[in-house]
N, C-alpha and C positions, 0 to 999 in steps of 0.2 A: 827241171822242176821250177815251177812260178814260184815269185816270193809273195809271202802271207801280205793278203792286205787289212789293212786297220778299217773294221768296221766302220762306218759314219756314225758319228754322235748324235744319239737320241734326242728326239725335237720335245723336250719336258714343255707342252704345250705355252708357248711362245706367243700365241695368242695370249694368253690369261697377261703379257704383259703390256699388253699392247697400250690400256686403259693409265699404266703406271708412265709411259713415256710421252705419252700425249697429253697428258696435265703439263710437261713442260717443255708444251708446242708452244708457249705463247712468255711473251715478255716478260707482262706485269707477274703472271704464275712466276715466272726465275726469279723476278726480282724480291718478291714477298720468301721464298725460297732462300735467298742469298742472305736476306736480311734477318730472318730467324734461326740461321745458321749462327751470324754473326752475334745474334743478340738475344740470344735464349729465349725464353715464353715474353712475348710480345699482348697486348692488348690494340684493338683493331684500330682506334684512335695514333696509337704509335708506327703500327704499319702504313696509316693514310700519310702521314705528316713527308712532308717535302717527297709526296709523289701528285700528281691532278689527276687523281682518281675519287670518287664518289665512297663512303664508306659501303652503300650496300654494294657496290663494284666488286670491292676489295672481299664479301662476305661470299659473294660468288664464288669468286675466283678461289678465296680458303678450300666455300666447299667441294671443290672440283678437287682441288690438292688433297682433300681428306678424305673423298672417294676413291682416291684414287693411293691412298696408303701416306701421303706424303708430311702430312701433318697433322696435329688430332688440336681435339680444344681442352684447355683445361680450365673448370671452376675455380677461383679464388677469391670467396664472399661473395659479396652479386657482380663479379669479375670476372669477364671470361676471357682468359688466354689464351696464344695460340702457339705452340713449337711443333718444331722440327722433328721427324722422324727417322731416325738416325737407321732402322732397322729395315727398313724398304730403300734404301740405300744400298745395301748390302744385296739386298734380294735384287736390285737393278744390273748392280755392279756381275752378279751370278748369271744372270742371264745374257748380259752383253759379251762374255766368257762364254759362255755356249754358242754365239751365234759368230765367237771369232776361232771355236774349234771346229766348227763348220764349213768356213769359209777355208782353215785353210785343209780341213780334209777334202774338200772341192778342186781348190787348185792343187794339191796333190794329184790327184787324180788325172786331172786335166793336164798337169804336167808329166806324170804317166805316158797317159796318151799322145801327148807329142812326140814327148822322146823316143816310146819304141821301136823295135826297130820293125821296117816295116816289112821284112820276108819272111 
């Protein structure tokens, strides 16, 4: 009698995150990231300061991050702020969980298959 093997874990379209880890393919993205972590809603003046980047640089790069779930803006009077989204974190953090039950239902497998025996 074979023993039961463990289905592969279902690939919950892994593309759809693709857009969420590629906003922080690039530096200054981490850094604006790092920094609104640290320092709650931010205005974009505050984000330029002690980086050599260009403000509309820096409005770019937001919007890239808030396409991409990472950040959103918030009104405050004719002030626009920017923070951290705390909630596409989680959702990153879920997916990179799927793609490490993957891996090792693969090398399971493949270690499987070496081991057996071969008569």
């Amino acid at each position: 009698m074979s023993p039961r093997r463990k289905a592969a874990p279902k690939n919950r379209s892994l593309e759809n995150y693709a857009p969420v880890f590629a906003a922080l393919g690039d530096e200054v993205r981490l850094r604006l990231i790092a920094a609104l972590c640290m320092g709650g809603a931010m205005s974009i003046t505050h984000l330029t300061s002690g980086m050599d980047i260009s403000r509309q640089a820096v409005t770019k790069h937001l919007g890239v991050l808030a396409a991409a779930g990472w950040v959103r803006d918030v009104k405050v009077g004719r002030e626009r702020l920017w923070e951290f989204e705390p909630a596409q974190l989680d959702e990153a953090r879920r997916s990179l969980e799927l793609i490490g039950r993957q891996w090792d239902y693969a090398l399971a497998k493949l270690k499987s298959v070496v081991e057996s025996d071969p008569s």
